[in-house]
Each structure stands twice: as structure tokens, then as C-alpha cells.
HTML snippet that shows the backbone in 3Dmol.js (N, CA, C, O; Angstrom):
<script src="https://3Dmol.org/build/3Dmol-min.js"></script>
<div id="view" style="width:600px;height:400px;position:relative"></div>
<script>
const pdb = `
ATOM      1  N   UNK A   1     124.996 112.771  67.128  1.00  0.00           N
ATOM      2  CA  UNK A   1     123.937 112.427  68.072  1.00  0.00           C
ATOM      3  C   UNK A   1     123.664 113.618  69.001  1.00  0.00           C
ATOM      4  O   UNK A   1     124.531 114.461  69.233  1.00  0.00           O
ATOM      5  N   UNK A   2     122.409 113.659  69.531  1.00  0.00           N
ATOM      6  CA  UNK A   2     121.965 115.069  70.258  1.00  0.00           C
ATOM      7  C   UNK A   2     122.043 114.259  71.638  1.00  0.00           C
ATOM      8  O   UNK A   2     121.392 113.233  71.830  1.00  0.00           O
ATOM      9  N   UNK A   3     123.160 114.996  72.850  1.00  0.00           N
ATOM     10  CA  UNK A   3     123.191 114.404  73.890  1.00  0.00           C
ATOM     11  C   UNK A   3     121.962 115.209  74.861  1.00  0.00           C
ATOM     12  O   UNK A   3     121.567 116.367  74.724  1.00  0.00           O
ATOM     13  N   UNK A   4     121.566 114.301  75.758  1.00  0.00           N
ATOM     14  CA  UNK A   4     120.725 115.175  76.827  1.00  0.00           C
ATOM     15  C   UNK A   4     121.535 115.895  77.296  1.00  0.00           C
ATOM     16  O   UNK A   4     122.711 115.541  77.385  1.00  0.00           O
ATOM     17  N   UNK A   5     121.044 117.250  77.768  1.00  0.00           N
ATOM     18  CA  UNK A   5     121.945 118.181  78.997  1.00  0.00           C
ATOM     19  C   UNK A   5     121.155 118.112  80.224  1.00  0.00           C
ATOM     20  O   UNK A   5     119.982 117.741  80.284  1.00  0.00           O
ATOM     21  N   UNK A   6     122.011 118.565  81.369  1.00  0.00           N
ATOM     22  CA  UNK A   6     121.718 118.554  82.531  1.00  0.00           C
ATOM     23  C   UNK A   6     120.602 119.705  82.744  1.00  0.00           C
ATOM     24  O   UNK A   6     120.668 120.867  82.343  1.00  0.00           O
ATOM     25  N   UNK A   7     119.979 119.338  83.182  1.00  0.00           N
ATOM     26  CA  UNK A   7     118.784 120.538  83.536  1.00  0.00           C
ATOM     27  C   UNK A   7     119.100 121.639  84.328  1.00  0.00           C
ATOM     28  O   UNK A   7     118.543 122.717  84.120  1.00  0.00           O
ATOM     29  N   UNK A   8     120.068 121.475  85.365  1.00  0.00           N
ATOM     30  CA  UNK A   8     120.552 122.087  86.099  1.00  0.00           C
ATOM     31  C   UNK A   8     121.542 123.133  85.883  1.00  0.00           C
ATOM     32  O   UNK A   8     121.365 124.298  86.239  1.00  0.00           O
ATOM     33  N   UNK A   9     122.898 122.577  85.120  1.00  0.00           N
ATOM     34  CA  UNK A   9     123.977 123.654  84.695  1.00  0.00           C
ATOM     35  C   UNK A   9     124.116 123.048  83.164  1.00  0.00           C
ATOM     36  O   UNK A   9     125.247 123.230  82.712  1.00  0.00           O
ATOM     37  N   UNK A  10     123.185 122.350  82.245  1.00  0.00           N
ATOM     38  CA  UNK A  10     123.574 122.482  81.068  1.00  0.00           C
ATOM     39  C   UNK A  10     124.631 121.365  80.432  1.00  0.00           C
ATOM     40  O   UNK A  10     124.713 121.079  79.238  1.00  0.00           O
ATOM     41  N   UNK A  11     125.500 120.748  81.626  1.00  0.00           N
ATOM     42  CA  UNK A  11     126.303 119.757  81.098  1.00  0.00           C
ATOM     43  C   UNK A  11     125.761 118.765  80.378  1.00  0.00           C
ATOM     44  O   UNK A  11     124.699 118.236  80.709  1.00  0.00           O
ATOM     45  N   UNK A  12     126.584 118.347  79.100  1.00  0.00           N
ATOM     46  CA  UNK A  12     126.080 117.620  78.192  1.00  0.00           C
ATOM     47  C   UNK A  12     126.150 115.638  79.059  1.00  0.00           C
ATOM     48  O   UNK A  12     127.222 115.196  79.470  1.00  0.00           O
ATOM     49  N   UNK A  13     125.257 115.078  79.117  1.00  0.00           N
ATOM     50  CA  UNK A  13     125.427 114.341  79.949  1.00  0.00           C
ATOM     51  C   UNK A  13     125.906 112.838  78.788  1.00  0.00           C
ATOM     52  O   UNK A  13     125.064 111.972  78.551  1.00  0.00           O
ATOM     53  N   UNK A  14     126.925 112.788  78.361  1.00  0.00           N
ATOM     54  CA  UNK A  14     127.520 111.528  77.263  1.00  0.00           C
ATOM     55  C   UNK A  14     127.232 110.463  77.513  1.00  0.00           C
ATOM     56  O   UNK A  14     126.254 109.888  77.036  1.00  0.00           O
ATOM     57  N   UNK A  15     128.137 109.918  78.427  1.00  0.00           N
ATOM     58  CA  UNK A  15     128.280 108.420  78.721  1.00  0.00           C
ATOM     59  C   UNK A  15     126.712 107.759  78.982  1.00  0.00           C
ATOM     60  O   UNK A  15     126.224 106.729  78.518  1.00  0.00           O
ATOM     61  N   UNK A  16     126.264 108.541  79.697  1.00  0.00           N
ATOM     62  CA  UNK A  16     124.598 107.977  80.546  1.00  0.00           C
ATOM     63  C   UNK A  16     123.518 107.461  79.105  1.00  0.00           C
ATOM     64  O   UNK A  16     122.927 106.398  78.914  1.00  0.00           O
ATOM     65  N   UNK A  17     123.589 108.639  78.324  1.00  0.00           N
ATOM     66  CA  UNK A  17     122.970 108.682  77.563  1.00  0.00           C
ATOM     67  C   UNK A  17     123.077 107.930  76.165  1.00  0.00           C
ATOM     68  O   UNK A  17     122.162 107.503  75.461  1.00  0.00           O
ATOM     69  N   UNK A  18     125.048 107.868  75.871  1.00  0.00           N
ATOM     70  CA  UNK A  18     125.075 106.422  75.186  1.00  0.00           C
ATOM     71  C   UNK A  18     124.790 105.381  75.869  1.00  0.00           C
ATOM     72  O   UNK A  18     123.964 104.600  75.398  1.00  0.00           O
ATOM     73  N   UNK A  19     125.271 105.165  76.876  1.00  0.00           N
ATOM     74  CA  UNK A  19     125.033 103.810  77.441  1.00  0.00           C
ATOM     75  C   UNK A  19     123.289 103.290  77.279  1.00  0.00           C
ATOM     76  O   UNK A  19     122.930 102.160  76.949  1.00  0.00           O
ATOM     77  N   UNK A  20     122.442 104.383  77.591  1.00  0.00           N
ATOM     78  CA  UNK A  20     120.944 104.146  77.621  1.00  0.00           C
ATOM     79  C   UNK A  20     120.420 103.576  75.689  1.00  0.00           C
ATOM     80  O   UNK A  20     119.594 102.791  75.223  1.00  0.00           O
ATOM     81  N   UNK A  21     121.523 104.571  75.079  1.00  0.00           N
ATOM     82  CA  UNK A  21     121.049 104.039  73.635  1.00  0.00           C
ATOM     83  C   UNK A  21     121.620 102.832  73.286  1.00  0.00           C
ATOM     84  O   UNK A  21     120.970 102.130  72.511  1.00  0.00           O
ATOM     85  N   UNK A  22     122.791 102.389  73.720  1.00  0.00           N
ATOM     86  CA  UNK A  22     123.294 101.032  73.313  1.00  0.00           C
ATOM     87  C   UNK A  22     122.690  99.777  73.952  1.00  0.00           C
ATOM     88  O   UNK A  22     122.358  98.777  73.314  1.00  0.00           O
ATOM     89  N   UNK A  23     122.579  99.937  75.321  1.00  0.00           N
ATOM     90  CA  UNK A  23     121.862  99.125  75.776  1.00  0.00           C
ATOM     91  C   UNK A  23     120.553  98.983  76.351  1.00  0.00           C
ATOM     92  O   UNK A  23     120.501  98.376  77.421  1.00  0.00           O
ATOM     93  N   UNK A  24     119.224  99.529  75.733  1.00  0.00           N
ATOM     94  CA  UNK A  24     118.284  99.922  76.366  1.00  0.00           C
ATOM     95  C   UNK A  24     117.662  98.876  77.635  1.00  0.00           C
ATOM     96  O   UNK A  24     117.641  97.654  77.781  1.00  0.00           O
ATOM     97  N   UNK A  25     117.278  99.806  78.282  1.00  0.00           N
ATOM     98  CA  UNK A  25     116.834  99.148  80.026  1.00  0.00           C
ATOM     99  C   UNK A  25     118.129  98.863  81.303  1.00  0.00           C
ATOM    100  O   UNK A  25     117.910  98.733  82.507  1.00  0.00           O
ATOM    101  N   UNK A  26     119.345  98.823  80.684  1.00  0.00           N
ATOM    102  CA  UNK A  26     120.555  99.071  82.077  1.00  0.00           C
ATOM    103  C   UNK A  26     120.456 100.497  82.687  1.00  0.00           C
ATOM    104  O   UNK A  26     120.723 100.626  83.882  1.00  0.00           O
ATOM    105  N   UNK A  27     120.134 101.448  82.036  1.00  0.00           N
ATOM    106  CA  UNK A  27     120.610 102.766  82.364  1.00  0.00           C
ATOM    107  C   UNK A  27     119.311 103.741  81.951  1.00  0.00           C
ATOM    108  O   UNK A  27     118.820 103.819  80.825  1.00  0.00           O
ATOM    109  N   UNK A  28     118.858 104.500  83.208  1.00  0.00           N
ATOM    110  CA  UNK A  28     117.569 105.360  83.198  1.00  0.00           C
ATOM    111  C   UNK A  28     117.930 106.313  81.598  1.00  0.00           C
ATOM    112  O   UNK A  28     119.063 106.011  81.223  1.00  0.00           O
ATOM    113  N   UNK A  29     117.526 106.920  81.028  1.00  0.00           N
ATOM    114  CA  UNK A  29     117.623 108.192  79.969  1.00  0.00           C
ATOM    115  C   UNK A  29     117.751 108.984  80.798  1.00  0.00           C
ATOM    116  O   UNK A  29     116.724 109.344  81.373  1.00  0.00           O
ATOM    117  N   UNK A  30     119.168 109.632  81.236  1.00  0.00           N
ATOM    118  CA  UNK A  30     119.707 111.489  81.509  1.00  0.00           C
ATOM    119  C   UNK A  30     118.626 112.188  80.955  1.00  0.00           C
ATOM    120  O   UNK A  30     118.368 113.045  81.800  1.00  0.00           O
ATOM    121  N   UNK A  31     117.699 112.336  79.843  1.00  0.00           N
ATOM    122  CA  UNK A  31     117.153 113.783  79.235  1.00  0.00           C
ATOM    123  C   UNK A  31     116.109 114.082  80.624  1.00  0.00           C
ATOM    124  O   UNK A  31     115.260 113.344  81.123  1.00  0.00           O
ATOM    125  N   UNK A  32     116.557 115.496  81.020  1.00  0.00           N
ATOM    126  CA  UNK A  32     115.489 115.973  81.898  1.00  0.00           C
ATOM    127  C   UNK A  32     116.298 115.798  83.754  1.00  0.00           C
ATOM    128  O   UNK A  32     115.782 116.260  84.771  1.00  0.00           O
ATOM    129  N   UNK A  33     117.549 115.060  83.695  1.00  0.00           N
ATOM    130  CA  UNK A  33     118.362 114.766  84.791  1.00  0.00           C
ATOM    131  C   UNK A  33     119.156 115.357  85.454  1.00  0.00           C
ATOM    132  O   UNK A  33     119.550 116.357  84.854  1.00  0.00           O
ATOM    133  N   UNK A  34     119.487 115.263  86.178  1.00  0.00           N
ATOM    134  CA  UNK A  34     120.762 115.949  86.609  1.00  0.00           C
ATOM    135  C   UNK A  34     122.242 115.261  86.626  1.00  0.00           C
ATOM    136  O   UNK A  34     122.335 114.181  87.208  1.00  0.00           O
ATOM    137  N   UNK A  35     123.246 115.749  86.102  1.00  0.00           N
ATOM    138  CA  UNK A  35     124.350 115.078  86.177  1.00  0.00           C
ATOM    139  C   UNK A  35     125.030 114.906  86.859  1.00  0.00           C
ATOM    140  O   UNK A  35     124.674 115.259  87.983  1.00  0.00           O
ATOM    141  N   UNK A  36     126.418 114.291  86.765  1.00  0.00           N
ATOM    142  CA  UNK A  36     127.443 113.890  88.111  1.00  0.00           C
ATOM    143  C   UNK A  36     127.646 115.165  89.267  1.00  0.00           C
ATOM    144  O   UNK A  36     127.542 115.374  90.476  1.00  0.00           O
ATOM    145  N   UNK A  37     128.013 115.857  87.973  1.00  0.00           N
ATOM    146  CA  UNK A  37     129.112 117.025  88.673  1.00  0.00           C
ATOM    147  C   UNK A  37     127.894 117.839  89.407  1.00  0.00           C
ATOM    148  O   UNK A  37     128.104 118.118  90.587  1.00  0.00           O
ATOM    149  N   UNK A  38     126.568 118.277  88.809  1.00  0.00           N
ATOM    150  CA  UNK A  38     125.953 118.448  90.040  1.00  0.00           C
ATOM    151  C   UNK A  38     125.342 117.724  90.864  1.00  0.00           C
ATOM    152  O   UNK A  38     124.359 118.331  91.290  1.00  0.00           O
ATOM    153  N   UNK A  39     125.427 116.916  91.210  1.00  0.00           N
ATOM    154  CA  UNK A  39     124.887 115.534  92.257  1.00  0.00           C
ATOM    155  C   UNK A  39     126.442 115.632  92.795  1.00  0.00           C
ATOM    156  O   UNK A  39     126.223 116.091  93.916  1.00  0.00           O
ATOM    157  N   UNK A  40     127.694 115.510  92.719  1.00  0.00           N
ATOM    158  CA  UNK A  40     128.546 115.416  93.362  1.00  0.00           C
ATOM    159  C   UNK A  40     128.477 117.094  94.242  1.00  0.00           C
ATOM    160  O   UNK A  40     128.305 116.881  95.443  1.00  0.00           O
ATOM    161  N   UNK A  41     128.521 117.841  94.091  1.00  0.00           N
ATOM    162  CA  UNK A  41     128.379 119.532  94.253  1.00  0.00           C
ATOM    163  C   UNK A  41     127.038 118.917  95.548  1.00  0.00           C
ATOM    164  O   UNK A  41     127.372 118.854  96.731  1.00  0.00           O
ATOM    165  N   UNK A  42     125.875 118.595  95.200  1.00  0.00           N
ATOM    166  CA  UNK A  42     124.831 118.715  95.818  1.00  0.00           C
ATOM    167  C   UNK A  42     125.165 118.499  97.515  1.00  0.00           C
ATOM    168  O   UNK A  42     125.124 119.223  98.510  1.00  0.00           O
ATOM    169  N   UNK A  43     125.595 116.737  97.156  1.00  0.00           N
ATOM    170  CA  UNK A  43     126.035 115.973  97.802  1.00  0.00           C
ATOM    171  C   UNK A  43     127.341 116.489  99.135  1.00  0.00           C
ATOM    172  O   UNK A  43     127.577 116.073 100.269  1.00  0.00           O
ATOM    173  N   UNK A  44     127.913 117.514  98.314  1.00  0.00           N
ATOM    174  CA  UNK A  44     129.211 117.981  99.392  1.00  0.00           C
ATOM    175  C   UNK A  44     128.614 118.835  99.854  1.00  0.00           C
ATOM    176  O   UNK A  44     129.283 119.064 100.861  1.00  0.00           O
ATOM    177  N   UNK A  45     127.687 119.614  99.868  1.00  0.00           N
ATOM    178  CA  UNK A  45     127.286 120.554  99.752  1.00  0.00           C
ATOM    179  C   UNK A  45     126.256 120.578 100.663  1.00  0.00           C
ATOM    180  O   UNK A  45     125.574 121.577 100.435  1.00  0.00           O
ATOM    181  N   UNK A  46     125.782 119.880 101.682  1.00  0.00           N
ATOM    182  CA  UNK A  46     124.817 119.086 102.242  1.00  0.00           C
ATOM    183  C   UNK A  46     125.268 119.593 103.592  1.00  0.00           C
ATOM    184  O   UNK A  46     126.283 119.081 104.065  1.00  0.00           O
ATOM    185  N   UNK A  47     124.551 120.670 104.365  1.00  0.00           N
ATOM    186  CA  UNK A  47     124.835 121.210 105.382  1.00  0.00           C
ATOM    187  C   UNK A  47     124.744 120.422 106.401  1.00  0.00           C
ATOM    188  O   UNK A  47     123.773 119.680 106.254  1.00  0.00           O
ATOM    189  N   UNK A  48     125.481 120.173 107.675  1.00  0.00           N
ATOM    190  CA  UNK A  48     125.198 119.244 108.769  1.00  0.00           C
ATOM    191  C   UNK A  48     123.925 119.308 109.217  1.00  0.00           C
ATOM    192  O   UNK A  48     123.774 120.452 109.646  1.00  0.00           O
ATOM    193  N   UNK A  49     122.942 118.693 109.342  1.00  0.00           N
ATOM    194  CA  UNK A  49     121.621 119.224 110.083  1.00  0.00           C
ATOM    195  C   UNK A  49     121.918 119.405 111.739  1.00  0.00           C
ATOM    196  O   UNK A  49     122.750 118.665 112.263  1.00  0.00           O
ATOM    197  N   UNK A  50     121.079 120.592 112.675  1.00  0.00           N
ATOM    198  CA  UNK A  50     121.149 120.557 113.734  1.00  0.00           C
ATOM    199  C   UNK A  50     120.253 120.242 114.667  1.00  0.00           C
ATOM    200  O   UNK A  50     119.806 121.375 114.489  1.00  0.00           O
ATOM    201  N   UNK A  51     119.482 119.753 115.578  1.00  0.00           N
ATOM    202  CA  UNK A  51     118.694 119.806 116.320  1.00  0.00           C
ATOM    203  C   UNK A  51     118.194 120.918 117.036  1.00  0.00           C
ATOM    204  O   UNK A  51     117.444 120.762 117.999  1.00  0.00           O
ATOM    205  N   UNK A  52     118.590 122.135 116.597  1.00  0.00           N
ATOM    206  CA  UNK A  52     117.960 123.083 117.242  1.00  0.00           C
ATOM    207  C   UNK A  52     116.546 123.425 117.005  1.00  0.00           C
ATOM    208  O   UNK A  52     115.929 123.906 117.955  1.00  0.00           O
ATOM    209  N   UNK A  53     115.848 123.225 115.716  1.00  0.00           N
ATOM    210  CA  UNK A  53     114.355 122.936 115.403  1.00  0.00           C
ATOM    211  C   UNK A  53     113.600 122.102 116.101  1.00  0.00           C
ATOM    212  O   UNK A  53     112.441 122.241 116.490  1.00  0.00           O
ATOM    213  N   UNK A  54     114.429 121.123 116.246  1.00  0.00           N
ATOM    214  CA  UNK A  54     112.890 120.024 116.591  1.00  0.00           C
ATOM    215  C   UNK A  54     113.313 120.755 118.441  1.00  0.00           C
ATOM    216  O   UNK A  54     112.335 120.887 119.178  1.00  0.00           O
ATOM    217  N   UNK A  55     114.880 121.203 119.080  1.00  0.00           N
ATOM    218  CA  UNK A  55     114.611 121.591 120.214  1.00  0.00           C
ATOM    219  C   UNK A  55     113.498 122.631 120.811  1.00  0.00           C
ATOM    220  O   UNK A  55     112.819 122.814 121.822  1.00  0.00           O
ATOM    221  N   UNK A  56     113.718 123.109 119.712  1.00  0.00           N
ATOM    222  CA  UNK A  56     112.624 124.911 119.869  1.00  0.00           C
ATOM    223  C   UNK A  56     111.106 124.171 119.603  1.00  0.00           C
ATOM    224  O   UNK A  56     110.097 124.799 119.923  1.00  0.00           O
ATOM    225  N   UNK A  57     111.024 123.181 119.167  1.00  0.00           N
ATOM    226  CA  UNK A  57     109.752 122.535 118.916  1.00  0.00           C
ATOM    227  C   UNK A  57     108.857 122.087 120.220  1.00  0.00           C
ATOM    228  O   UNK A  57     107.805 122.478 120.726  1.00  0.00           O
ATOM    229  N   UNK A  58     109.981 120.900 120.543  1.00  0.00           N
ATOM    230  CA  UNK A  58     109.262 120.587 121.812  1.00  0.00           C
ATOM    231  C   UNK A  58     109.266 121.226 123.123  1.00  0.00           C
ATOM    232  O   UNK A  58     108.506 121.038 124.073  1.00  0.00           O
ATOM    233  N   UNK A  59     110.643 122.320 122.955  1.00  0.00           N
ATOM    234  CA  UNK A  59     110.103 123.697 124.137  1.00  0.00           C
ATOM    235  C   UNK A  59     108.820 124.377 123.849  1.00  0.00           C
ATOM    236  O   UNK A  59     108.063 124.562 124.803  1.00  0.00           O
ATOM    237  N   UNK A  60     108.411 124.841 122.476  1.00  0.00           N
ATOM    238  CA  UNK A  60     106.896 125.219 122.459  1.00  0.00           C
ATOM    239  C   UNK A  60     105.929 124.510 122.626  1.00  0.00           C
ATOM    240  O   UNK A  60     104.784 124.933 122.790  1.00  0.00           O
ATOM    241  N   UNK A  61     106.243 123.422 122.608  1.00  0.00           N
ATOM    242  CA  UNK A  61     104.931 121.899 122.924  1.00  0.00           C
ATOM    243  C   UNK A  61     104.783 122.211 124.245  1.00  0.00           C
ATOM    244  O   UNK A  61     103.725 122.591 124.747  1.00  0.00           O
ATOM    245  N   UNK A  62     106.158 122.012 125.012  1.00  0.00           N
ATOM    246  CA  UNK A  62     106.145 122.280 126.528  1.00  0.00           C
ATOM    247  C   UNK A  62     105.955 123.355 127.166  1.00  0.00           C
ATOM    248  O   UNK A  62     105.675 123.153 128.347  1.00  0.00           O
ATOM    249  N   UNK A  63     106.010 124.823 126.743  1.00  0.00           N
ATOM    250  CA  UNK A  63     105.358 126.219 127.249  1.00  0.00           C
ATOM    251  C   UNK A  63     103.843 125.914 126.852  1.00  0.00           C
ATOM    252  O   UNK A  63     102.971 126.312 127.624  1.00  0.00           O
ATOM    253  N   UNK A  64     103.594 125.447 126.060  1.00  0.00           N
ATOM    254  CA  UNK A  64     101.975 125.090 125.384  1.00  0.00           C
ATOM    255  C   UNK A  64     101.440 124.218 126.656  1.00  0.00           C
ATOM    256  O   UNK A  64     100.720 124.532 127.604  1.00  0.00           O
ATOM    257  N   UNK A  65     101.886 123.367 126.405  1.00  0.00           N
ATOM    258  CA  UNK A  65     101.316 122.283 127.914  1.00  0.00           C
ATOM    259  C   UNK A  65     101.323 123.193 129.169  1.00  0.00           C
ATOM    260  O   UNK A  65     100.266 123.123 129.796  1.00  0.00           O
ATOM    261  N   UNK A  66     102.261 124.037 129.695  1.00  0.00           N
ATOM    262  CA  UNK A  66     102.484 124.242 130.717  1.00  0.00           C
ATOM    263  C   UNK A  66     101.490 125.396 130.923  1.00  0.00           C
ATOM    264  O   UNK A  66     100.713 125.515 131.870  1.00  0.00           O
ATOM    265  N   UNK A  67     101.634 126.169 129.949  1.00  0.00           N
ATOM    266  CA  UNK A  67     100.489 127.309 129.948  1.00  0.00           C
ATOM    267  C   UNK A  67      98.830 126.832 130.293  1.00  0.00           C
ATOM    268  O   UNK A  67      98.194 127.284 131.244  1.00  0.00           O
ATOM    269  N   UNK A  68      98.461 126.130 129.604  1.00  0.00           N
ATOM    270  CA  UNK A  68      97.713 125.097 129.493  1.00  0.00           C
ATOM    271  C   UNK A  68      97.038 124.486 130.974  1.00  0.00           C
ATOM    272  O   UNK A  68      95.926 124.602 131.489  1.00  0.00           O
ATOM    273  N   UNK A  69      98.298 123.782 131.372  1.00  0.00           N
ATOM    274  CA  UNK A  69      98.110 123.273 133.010  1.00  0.00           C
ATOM    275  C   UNK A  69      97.738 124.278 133.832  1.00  0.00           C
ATOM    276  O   UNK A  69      96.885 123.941 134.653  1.00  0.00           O
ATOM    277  N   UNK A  70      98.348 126.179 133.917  1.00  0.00           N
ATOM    278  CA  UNK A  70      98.332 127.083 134.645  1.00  0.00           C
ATOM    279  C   UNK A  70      96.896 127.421 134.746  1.00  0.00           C
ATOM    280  O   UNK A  70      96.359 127.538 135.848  1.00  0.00           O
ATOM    281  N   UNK A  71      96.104 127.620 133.370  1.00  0.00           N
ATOM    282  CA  UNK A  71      95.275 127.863 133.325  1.00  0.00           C
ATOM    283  C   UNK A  71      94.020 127.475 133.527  1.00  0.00           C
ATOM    284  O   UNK A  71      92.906 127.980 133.666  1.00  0.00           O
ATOM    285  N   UNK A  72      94.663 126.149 133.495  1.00  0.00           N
ATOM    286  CA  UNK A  72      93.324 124.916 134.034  1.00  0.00           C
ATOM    287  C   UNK A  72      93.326 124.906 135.518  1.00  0.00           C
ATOM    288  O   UNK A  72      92.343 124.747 136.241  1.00  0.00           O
ATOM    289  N   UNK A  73      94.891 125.147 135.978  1.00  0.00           N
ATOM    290  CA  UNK A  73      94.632 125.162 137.332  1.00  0.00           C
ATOM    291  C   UNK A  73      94.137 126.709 137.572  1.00  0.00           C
ATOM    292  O   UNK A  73      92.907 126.660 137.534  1.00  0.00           O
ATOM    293  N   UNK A  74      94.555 128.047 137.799  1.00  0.00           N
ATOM    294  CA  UNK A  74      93.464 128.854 137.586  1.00  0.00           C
ATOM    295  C   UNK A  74      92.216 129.000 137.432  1.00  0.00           C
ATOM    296  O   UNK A  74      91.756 129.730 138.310  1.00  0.00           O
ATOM    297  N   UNK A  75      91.382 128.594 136.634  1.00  0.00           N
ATOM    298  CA  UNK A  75      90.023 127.989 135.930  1.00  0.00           C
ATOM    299  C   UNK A  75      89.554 127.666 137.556  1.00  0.00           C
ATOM    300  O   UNK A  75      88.739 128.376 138.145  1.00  0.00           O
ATOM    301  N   UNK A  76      90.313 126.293 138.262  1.00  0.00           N
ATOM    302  CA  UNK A  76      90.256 125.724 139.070  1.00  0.00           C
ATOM    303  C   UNK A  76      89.669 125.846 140.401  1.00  0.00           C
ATOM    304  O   UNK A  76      88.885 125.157 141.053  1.00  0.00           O
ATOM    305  N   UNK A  77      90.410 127.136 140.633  1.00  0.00           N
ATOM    306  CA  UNK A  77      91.140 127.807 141.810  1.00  0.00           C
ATOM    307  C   UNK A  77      90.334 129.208 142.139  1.00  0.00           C
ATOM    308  O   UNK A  77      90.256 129.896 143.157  1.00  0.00           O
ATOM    309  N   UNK A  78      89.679 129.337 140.598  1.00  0.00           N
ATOM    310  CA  UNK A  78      88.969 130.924 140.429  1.00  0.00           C
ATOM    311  C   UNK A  78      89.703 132.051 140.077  1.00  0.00           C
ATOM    312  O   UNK A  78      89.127 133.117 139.857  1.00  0.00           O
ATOM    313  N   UNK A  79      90.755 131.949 140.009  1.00  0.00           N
ATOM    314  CA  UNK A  79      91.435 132.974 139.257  1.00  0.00           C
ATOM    315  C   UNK A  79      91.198 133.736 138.491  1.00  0.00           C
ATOM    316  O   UNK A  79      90.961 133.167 137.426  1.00  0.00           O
ATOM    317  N   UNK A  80      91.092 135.164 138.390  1.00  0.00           N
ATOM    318  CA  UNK A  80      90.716 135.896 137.447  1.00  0.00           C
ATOM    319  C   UNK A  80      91.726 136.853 136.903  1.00  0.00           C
ATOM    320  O   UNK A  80      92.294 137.748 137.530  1.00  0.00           O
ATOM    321  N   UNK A  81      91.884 136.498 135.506  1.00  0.00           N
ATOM    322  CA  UNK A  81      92.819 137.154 134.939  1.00  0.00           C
ATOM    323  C   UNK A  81      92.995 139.164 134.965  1.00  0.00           C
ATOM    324  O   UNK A  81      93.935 139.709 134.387  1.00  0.00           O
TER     325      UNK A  81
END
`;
const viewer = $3Dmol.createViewer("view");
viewer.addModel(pdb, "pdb");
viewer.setStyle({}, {cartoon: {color: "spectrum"}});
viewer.zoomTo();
viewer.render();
</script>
């Protein structure tokens, strides 16, 4: 029998792929999938996320606004750049 391989590193993916031929509809078809060992790899592999993005985000929202306010008040006031 020709097993699917993993798309990823090539592992021949067995069990998934008998199981899909013996019992069709319990078990998706592996061909075109990724297997354990890389889904387990992926999975550990999964850097902590940090909040420093969305922080730097809404500090530029907030220099944006604030700039914003200066200039309106300026505008205001007559200020000339």
C-alpha cells in the first residue's frame, strides 16, 4: 500500500491513513497533512506571546491623539509653526 507522507518532513503517515482506508469517514485522509511528530514539534515550539505589540500600538494611537489635540489646540490659539 502507498502511505501518504507528511508534507512537511516526509514522514510516512501509517496508522491515519490505514485507519481512513478501513474505516472510511472516522478519520480525515493524512495525504497532503501534517503529522504527529510535526504538530507535536509545532506545538512545543510555540513561543510565549508578549504584549509588547499591541503596547507600542496603543502608545502610537496615543502620541497620534495627542499630537492631534496639540495641533488643534494650536490651530486654535494661532500658532504658527
Amino acid at each position: 500500500m502507498n502511505y501518504p507522507a507528511c508534507t512537511r518532513c516526509g514522514n510516512l503517515m501509517r496508522k491515519d491513513s490505514q485507519r481512513a482506508v478501513d474505516h472510511p469517514g472516522t478519520v480525515k485522509p493524512a495525504a497532503g497533512g501534517i503529522c504527529k511528530v510535526c504538530k507535536r514539534k509545532e506545538t512545543r515550539a510555540q513561543p510565549v506571546p508578549l504584549a509588547i505589540p499591541d503596547r507600542e500600538f496603543h502608545l502610537d494611537v496615543a502620541r497620534t491623539a495627542y499630537a492631534g489635540w496639540i495641533t488643534e489646540r494650536n490651530r486654535r490659539l494661532g500658532v504658527r509653526a
